[in-house]
N, C-alpha and C positions, 0 to 999 in steps of 0.2 A: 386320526381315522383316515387311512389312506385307502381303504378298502371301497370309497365311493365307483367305482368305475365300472365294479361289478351288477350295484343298483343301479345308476347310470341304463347300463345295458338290458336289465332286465324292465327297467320301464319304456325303457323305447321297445322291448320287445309285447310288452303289454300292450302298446298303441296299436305295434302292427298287428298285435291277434285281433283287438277289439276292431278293427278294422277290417281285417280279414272275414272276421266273424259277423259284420255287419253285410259283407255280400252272402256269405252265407247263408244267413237266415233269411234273408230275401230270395235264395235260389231254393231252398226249402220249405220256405214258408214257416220256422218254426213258433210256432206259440209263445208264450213268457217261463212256462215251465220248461221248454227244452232249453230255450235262452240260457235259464238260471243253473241248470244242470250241467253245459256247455263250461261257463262262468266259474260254478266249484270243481271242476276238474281242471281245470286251467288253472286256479288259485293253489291246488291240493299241489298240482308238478310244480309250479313255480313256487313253490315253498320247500318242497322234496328238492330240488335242485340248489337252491340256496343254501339249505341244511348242508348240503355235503359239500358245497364248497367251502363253508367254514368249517367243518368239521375235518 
């Protein structure tokens, strides 16, 4: 399995969303439901992205 570098990258870019996403929702003030909405569109691209790199 040499294809680790790719997850590698995508979890460090995970961090930096979730960290991103934590000034954000303090500049916003969002709730839990925008949070978690925020959360599955972020999950939905970063799977859509993955998909086509292996594919």
């Amino acid at each position: 399995m040499g294809d680790n570098s790719g997850l590698i990258l995508l979890v460090f870019l995970a961090f930096l969303f979730a960290w991103l996403l934590n000034r954000v929702r303090r500049a916003f003030r969002l709730g839990p439901v925008g949070y978690a909405g925020v959360m599955v569109v972020f999950i939905i691209v970063v799977l859509a992205m993955w998909g086509q790199t292996i594919g």
